[in-house]
C-alpha positions as CSV (number, residue, x, y, z in Angstrom):
1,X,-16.3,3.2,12.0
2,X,-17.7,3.0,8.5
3,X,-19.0,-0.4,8.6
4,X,-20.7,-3.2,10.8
5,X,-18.3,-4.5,13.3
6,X,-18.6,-8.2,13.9
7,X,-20.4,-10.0,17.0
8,X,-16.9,-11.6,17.9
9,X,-14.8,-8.0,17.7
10,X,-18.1,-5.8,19.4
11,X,-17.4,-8.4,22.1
12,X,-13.5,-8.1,22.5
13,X,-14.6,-4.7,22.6
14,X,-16.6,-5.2,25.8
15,X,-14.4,-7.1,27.4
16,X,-10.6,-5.8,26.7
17,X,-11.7,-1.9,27.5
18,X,-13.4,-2.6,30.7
19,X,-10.6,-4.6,31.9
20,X,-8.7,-1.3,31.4
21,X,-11.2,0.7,32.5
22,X,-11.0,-0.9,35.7
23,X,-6.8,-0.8,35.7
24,X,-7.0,3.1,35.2
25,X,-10.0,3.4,38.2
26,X,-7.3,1.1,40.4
27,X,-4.2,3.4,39.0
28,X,-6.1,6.7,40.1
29,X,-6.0,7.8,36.7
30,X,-9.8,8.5,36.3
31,X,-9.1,11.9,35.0
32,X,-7.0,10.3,31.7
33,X,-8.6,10.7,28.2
34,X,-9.0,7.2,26.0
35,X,-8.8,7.4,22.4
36,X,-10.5,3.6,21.5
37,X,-9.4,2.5,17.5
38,X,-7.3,5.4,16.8
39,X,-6.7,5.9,12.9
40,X,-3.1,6.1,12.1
41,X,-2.6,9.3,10.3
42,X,-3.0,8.7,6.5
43,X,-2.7,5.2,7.3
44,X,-6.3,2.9,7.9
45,X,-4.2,0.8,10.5
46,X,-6.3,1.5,14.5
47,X,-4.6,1.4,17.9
48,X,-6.7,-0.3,20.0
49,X,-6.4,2.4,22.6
50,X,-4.1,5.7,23.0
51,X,-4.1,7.0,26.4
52,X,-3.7,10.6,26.7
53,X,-2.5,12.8,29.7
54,X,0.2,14.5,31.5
55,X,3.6,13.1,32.5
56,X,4.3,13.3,36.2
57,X,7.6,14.2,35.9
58,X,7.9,16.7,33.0
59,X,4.1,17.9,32.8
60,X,4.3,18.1,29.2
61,X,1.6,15.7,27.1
62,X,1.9,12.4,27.2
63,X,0.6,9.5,25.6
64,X,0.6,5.5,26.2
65,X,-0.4,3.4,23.3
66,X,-2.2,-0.1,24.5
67,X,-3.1,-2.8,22.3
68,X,-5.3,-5.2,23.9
69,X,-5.5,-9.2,23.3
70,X,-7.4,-12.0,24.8
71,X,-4.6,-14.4,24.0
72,X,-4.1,-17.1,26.9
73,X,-1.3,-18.8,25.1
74,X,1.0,-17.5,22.3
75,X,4.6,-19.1,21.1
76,X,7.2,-17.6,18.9
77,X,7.2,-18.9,15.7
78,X,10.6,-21.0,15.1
79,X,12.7,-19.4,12.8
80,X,11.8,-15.7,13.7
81,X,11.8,-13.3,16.9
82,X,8.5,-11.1,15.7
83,X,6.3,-13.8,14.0
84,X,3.8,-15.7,17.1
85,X,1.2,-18.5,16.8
86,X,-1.6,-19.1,18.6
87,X,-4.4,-21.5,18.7
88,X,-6.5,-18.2,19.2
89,X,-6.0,-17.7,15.8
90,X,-5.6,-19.3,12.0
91,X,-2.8,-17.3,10.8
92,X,0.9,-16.2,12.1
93,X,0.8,-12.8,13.6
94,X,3.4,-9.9,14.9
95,X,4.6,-10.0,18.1
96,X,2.4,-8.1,20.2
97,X,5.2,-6.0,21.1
98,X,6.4,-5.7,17.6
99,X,3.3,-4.6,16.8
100,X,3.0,-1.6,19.5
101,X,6.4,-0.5,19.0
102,X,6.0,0.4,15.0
103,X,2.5,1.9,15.9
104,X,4.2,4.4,18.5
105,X,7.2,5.2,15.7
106,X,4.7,5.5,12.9
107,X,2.8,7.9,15.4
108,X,5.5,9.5,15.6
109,X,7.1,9.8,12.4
110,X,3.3,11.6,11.3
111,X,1.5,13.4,13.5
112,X,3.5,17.2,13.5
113,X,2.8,18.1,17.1
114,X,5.7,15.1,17.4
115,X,8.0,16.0,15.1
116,X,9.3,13.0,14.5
117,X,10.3,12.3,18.5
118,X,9.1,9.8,20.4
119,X,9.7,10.6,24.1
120,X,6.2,11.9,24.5
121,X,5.3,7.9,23.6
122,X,5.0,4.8,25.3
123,X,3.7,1.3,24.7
124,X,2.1,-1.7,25.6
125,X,0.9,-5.0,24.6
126,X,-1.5,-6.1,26.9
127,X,-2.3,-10.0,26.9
128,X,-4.7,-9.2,30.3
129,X,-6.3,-13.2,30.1
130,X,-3.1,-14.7,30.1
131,X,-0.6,-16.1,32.5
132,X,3.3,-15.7,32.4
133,X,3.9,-19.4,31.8
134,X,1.5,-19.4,28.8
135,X,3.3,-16.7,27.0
136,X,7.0,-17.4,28.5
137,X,8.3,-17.5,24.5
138,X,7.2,-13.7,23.9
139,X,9.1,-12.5,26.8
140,X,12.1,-13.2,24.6
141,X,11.6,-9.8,22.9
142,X,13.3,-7.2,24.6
143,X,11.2,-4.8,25.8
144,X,11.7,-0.5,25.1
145,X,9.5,2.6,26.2
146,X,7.7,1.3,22.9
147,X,7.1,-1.5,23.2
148,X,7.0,-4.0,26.6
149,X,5.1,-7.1,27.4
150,X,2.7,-7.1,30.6
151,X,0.0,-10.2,31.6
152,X,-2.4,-10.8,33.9
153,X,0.3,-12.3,36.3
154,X,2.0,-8.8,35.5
155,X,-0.9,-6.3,36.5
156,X,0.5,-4.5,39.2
157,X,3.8,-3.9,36.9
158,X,1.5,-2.7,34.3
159,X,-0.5,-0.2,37.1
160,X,3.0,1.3,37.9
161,X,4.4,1.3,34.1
162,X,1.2,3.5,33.7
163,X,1.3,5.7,36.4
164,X,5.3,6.5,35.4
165,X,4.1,8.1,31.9
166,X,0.6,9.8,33.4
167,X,-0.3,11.9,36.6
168,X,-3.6,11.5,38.3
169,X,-4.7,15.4,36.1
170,X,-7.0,15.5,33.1
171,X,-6.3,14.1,29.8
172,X,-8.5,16.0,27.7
173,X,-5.9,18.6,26.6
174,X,-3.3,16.4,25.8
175,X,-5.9,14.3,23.6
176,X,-7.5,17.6,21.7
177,X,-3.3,18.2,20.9
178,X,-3.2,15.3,19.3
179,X,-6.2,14.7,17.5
180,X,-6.0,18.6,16.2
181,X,-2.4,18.5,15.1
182,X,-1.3,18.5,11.7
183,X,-0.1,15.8,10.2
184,X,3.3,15.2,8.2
185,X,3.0,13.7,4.6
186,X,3.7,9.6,4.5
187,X,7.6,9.2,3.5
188,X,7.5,9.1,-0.6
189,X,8.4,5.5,-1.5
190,X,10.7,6.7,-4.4
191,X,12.2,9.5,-2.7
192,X,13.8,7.6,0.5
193,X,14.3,4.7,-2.4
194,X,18.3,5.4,-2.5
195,X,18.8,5.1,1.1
196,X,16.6,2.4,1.5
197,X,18.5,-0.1,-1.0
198,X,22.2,1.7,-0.5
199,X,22.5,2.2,3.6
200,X,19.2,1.4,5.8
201,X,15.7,0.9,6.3
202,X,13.9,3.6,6.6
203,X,10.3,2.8,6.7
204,X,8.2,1.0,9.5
205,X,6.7,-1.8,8.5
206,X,3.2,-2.1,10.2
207,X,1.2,-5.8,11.1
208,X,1.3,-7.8,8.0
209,X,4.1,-6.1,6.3
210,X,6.3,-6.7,9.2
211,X,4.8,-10.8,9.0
212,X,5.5,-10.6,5.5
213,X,8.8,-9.3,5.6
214,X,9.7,-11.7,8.4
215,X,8.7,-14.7,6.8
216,X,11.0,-13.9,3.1
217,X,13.8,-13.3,5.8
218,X,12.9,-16.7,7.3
219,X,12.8,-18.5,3.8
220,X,16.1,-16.7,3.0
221,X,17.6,-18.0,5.7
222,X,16.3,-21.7,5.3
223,X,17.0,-22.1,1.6
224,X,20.3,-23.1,1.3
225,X,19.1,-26.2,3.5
226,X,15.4,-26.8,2.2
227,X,15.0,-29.6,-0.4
228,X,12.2,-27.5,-1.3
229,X,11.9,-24.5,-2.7
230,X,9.2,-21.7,-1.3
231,X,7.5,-19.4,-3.2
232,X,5.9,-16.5,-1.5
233,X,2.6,-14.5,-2.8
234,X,2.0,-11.2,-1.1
235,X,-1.4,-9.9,-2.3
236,X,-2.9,-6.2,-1.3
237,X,-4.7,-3.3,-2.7
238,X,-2.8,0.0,-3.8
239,X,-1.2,1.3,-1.7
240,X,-1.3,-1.3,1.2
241,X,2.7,-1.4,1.2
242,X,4.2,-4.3,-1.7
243,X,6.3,-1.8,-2.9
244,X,7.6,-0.5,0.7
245,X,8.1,-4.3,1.5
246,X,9.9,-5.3,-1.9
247,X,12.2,-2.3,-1.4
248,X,13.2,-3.0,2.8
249,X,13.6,-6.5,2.0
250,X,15.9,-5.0,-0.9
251,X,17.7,-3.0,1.7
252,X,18.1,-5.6,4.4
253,X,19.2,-8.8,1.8
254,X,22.1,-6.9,0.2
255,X,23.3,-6.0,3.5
256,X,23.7,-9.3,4.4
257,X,25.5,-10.4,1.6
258,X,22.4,-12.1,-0.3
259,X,22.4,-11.9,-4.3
260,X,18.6,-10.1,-4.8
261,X,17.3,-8.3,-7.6
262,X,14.1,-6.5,-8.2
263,X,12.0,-6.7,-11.3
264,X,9.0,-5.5,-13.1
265,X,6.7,-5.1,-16.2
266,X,6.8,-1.9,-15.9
267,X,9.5,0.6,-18.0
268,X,8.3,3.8,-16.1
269,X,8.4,1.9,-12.4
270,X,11.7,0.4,-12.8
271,X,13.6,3.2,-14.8
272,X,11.9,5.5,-11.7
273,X,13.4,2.9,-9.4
274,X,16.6,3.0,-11.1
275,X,17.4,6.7,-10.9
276,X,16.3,7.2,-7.5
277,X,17.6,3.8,-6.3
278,X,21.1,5.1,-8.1
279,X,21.4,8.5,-7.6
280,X,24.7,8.2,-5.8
281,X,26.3,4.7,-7.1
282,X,25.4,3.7,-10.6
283,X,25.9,0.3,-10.4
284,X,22.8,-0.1,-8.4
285,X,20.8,0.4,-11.5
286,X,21.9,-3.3,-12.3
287,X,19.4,-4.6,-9.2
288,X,16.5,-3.5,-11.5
289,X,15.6,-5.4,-14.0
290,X,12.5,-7.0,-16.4
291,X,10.5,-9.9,-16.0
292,X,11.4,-11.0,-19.7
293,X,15.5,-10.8,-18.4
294,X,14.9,-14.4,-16.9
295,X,14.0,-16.4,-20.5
296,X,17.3,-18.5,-20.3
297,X,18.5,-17.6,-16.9
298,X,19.8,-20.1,-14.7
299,X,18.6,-22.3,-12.2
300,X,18.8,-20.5,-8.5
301,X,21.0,-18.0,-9.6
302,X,20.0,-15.5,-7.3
303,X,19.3,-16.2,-3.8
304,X,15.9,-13.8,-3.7
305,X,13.8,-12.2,-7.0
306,X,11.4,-9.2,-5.7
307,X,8.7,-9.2,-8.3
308,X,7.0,-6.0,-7.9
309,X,3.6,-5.6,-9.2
310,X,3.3,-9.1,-10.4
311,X,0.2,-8.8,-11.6
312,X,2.2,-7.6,-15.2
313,X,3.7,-11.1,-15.3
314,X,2.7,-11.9,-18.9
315,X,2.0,-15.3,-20.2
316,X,5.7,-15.9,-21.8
317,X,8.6,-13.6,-22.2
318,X,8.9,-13.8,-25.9
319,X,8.1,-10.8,-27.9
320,X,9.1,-10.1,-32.0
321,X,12.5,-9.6,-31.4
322,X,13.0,-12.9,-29.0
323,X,15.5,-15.3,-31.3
324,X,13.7,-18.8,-32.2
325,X,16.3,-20.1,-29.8
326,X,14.9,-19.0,-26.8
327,X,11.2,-19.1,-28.2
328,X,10.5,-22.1,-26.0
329,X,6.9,-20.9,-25.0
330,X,7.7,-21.7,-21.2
331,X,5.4,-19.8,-18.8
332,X,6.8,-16.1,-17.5
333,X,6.1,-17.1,-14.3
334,X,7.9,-20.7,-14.7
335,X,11.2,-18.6,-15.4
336,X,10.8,-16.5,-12.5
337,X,10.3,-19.3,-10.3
338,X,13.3,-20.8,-11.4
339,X,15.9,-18.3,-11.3
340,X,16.3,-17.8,-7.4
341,X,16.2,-19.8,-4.3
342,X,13.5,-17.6,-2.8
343,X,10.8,-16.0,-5.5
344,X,8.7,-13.5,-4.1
345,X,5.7,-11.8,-6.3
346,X,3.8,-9.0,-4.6
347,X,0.6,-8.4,-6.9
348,X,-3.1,-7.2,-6.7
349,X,-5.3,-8.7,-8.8
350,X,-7.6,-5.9,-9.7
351,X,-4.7,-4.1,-11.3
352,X,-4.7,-6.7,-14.2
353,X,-5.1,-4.2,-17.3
354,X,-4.1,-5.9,-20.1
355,X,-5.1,-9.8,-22.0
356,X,-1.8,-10.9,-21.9
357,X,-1.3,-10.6,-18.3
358,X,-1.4,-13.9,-15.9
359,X,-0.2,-12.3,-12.9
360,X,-2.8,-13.9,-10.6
361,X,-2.3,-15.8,-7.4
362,X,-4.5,-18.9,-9.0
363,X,-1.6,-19.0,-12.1
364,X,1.4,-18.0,-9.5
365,X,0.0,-20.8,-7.1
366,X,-0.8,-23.3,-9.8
367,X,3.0,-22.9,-11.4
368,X,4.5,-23.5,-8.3
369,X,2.6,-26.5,-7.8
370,X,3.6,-28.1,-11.0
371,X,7.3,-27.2,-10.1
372,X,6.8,-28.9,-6.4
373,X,7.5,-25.7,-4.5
374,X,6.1,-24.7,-1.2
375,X,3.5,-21.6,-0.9
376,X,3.5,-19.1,2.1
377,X,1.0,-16.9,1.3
378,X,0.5,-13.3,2.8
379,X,-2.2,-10.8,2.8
380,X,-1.8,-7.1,3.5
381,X,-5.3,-5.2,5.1
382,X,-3.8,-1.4,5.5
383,X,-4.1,1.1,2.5
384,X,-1.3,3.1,2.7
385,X,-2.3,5.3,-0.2
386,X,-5.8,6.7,-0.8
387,X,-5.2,8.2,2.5
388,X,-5.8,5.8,4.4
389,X,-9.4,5.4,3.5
390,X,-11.3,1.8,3.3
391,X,-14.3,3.7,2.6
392,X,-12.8,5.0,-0.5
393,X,-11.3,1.7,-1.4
394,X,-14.4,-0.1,-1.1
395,X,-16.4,2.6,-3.2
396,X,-14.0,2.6,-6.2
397,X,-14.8,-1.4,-5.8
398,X,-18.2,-1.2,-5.8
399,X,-18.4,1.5,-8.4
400,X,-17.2,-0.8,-11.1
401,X,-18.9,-3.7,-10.0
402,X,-15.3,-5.5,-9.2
403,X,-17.1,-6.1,-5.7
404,X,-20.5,-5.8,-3.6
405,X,-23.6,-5.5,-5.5
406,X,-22.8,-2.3,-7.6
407,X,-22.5,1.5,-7.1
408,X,-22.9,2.8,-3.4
409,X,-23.2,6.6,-2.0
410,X,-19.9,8.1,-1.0
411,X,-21.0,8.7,2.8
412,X,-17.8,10.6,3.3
413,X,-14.5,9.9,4.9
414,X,-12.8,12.7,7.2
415,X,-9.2,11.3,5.8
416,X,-9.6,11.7,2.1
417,X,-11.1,14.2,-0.4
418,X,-14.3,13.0,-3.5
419,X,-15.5,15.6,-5.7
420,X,-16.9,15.7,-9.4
421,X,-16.6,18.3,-11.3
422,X,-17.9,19.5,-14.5
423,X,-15.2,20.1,-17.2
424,X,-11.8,19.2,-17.6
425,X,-11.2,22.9,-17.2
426,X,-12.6,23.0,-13.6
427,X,-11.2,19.6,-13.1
428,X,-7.3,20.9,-13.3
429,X,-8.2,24.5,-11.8
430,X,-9.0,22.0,-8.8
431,X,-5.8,21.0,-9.2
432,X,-3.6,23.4,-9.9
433,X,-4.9,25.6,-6.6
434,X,-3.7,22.4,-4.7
435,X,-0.3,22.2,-6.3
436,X,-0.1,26.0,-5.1
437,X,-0.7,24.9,-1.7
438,X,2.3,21.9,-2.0
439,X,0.7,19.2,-2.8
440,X,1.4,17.3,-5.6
441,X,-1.2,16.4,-8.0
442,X,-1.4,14.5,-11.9
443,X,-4.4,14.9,-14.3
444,X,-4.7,10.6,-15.8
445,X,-7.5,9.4,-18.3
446,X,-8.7,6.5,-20.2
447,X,-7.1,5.6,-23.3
448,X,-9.6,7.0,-25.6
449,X,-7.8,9.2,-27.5
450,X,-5.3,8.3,-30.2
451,X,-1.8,9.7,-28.8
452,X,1.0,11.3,-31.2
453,X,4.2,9.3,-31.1
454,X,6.2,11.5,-32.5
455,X,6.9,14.3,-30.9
456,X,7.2,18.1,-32.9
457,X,10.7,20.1,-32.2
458,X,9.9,21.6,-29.2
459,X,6.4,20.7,-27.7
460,X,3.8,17.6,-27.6
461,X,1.1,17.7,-29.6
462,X,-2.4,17.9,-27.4
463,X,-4.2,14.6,-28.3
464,X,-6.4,14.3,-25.4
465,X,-9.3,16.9,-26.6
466,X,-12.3,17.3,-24.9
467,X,-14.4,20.3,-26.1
468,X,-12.4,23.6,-26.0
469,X,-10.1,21.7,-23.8
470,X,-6.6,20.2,-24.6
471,X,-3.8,19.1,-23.3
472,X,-1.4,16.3,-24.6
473,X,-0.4,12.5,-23.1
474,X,2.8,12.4,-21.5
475,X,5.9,12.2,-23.1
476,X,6.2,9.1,-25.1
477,X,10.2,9.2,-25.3
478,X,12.1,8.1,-21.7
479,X,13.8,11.6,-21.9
480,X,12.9,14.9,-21.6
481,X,11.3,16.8,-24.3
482,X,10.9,20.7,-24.4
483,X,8.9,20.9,-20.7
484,X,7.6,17.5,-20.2
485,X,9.4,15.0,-18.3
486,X,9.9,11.6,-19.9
487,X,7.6,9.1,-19.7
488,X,9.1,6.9,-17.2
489,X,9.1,10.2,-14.5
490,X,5.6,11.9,-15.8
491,X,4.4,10.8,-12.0
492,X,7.0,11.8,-9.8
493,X,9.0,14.9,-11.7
494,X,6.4,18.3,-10.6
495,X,6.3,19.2,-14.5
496,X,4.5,15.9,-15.7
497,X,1.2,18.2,-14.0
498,X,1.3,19.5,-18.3
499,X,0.5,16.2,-19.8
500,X,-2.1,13.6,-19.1
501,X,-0.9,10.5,-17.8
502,X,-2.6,7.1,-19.0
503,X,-2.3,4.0,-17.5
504,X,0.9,2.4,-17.9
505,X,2.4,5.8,-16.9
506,X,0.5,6.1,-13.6
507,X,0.6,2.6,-12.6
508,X,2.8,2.0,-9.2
509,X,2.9,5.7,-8.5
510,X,1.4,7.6,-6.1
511,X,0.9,11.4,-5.5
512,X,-1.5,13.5,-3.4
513,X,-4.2,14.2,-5.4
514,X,-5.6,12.9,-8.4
515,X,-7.4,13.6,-11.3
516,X,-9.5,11.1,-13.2
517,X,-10.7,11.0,-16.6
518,X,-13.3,8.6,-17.7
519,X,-13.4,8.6,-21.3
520,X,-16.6,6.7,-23.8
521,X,-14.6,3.4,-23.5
522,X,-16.6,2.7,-20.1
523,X,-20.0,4.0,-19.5
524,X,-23.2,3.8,-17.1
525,X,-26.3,2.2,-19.6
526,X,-29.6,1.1,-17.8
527,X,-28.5,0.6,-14.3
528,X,-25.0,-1.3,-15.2
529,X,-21.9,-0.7,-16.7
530,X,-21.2,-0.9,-20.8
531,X,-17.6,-1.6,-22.0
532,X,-17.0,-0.3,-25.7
533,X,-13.6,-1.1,-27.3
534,X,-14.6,0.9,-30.0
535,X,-13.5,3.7,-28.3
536,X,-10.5,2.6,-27.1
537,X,-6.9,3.5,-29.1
538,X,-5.0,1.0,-26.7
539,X,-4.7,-1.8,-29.3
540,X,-3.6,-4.5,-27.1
541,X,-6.5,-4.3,-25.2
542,X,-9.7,-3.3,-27.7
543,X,-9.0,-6.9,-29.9
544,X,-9.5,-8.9,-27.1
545,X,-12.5,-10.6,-26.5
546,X,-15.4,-8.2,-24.6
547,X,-15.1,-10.0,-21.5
548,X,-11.5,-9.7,-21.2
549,X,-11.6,-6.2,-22.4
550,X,-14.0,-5.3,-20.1
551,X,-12.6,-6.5,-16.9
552,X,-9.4,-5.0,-18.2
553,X,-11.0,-1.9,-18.7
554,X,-12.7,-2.1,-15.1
555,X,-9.3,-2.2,-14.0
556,X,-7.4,0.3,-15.4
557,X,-10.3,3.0,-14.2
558,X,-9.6,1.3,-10.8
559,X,-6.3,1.6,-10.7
560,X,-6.4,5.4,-11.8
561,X,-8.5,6.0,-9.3
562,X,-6.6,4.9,-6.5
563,X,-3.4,6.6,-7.4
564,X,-4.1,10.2,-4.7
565,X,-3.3,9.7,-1.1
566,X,-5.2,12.5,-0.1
567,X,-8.0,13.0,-2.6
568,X,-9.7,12.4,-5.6
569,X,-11.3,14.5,-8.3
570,X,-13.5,12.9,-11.1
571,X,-15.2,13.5,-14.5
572,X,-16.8,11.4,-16.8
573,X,-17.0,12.4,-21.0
574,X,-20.5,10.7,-20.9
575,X,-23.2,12.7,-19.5
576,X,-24.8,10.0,-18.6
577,X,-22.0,8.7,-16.4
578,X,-21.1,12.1,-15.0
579,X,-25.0,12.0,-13.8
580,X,-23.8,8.6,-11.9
581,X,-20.9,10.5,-10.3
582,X,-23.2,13.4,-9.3
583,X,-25.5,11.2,-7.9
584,X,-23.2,9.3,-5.8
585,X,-21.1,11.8,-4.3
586,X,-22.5,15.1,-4.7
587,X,-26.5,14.3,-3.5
588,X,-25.1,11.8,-0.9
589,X,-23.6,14.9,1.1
590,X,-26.9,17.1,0.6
């Protein structure tokens, strides 16, 4: 599993499978194969157990997916029909049912053996220590081959719900098919991002998303009523879904009739947004917007504001060419609150990368306080990008000291790729043998190296030099110039693979691999890390004080390095640090 389970979830362990253990013995399905915590593909979200077999009635594979609870009472939470509470549990959860149903369509949305069809799947939430009566709210849902209710009081249905989707024949087969299939790249966020905000949803929202998303619907629908005004934080690592969550809720409010807008620090993610989001009908553009747009907006003027990556809320949203009118030196995040009925910032904390930014939940939390609004609160576990991979997650954090005790060995993850390698020529060889293959890759580094603004007639001058090696940063201007892509699309257009990316370029994006940089601004001294602004050209970050330039620093590396879904690829300028790497990932394997 990658890590030391807990007493309390070794024991659910012990008891949930034997109790379906015993149902398969009493089904005559001895001969079925179990798959216990199956891994979504590229997703680090487990099943608790996927049955595997042969359908009686078509003999072609089949396969039930079971999650297992020990609930003995659950209720629906008022206000929603997928959101249930339990004094089992602290915190809201998804509907059981809920919850099985996305796993099956996620299932089969990924694994290519599927192709996107779901008849070979069923599912179940199976609540096998409660009673009918102590549950009665959850029966409300209405049930589908993906996704139906069964109790202890319900065994026997649940005996002969199993036995309709697998015959008394081996299992093995069916399970090797699916484990060995290949699997179907994750839906790209931007390039479904048209449909998504213009017609329908098209991603499935897994666990805490679907929570999250459920409970912004559920403050929607309560504001116009409320005397008080909610605010809701949804925190999470890269790649855990904010931006899949900001854009459904997007989707789903304008359908309804809700005034919602989305907005930003980030030129490259919102212009991105905006010509994906508005391919077809321009006027769309207008839904994305700045977080310096709200200085002297007014009061609830919008019903919902998506803050994407709100941890690039700055401290105010004057700048030199703000009027002394509106220099009133009120709080960004004050404004933000303000403007709509229903804020909602999605943020991660260790993507903070520059001074100036106050995009934390402490600042988000304290504002609201001061302005007498309500918190709900909402924390996403999956990692959608990075391949899935906690491991990897978890390294990167320990790496830079951001968690844990310091640098760890990369044990190895079968989901997602580690390598160093020796040069910056080898480094985007790597590379460029995967883009050949169809995968999309982007070569990012520190900002160590002083970057030409303006570029010559026909080509961008290659700043980034490292040895006989060079290749330019991306395209400064927002359009195209000669080859290169403009700056807000270097991550997502295939021709930004010619430039190197830096930070406020790659930040929000994804792609399938990725190539990292480190560059002498950050490097490994006497067992610990040394931050050295001397080396940095970003000027808004060097002149700040060394602990705030060094946490930013910390996570700007960290956030490069969890841009590739699939894989990462690093080197270091510093031999000393490239030892480090070596060390870690290389002699780990050996």
């Amino acid at each position: 599993m990658g890590y030391h389970p807990s007493p309390s979830e070794v024991k659910s362990w012990d008891l949930s499978i034997r109790v379906l253990v015993g149902d398969l013995q009493d089904a005559g399905l001895n001969a079925v194969e179990m798959l216990l915590e199956y891994r979504l593909p590229l997703n680090s979200k487990r099943a608790d157990v996927v049955l595997c077999g042969v359908h009686p009635r078509t003999g072609e594979e089949s396969y039930v997916v079971v999650e297992l609870k020990q609930w003995n009472t659950a209720i629906p939470v008022d206000g929603t029909d997928d959101v249930v509470f339990s004094e089992s549990f602290k915190q809201p959860r998804l509907h059981p049912v809920e919850q099985v149903r996305a796993y099956c369509e996620y299932i089969a949305d990924m694994v290519g053996m599927l192709n996107g069809e779901g008849d070979k799947l069923a599912g179940a939430a199976y609540l096998h220590n409660a009673v009918d009566e102590a549950v009665a709210g959850l029966f409300l849902m209405e049930p589908s081959q993906h996704g139906q209710l069964y109790t202890s009081s319900r065994r026997q249905e649940f005996l002969k719900f199993l036995k309709s989707r697998l015959a008394p024949l081996p299992g093995a087969d069916a399970a090797d098919a699916l484990m060995n299939s290949a699997v179907k790249p994750s839906k790209q966020l931007l390039a479904v991002a048209a449909d998504e905000v213009q017609r329908r949803e098209q991603f499935t929202l897994l666990d805490e998303q679907q929570v999250a998303y459920s409970l912004v619907m559920r403050a929607v629908d309560r504001a116009y009523g409320a005397n008080t005004k909610q605010v809701v934080i949804i925190t999470g690592g890269p790649g855990s879904g904010k931006s899949v969550i900001a854009l459904s809720l997007m989707g789903e409010l304008a359908r309804r009739g809700r005034t919602v807008m989305h907005a930003t620090g980030s030129s490259a993610f919102t212009n991105t947004l905006r010509k994906v989001a508005a391919a077809r009908a321009p006027k769309v553009r207008k839904l994305f917007t700045y977080y310096n747009q709200f200085i002297d907006a007014e009061k609830n003027s919008l019903d919902v504001l998506i803050n994407d990556e709100a941890h690039r809320v700055k401290e105010t949203s004057t700048n030199r060419y703000t009027p002394a009118s509106k220099r009133t030196g009120r709080p960004q995040v004050e404004e933000l609150i303000d403007v709509a009925r229903v804020p909602v910032f999605l943020l991660d904390e260790y993507q903070v990368v520059r001074p100036g930014e106050r995009g934390t939940v402490s600042e988000i939390q304290g504002a609201a306080n001061r302005m007498g609004c309500e918190v709900i609160k909402v924390d996403l576990d999956g990692q959608f990008r990075c391949g899935g991979s906690r491991l990897y997650e978890s390294w990167v954090l320990n790496l830079l000291g951001l968690e844990g005790n310091g640098p760890i060995e990369w044990t190895g993850d079968d989901g997602f790729v580690l390598e160093t390698v020796e040069s910056p020529s080898e480094l985007e060889a790597a590379l460029s043998t995967l883009i050949g293959d169809g995968y999309s890759s982007r070569i990012s580094a520190g900002y160590c190296w002083k970057w030409d603004q303006k570029p010559k007639a026909d080509f961008l001058y290659p700043d980034v030099k490292i040895g006989d090696w060079a290749r330019p940063w991306n395209n400064p201007k927002d359009s195209k110039h000669g080859d290169a892509p403009g700056r807000p699309y270097w991550a997502t257009d295939p021709a930004g693979f010619g430039q190197v990316g830096c930070i406020y370029t790659a930040q929000g994006f994804e792609y399938d691999y990725s190539g990292v940089i480190f560059g002498p601004d950050l490097v490994w001294r006497d067992g610990g890390w040394v931050a050295r602004p001397e080396h940095s050209r970003d000027n808004q970050v060097r002149n700040a004080p060394l602990p705030e330039f060094e946490r930013a620093i910390k996570n700007t590396y960290k956030v490069l390095l969890t841009r590739g879904m699939r894989g990462t690829y690093l080197y270091s300028t510093d031999s000393e640090t490239q030892a480090l790497f070596d060390q870690l990932i290389h002699l780990a394997g050996e």
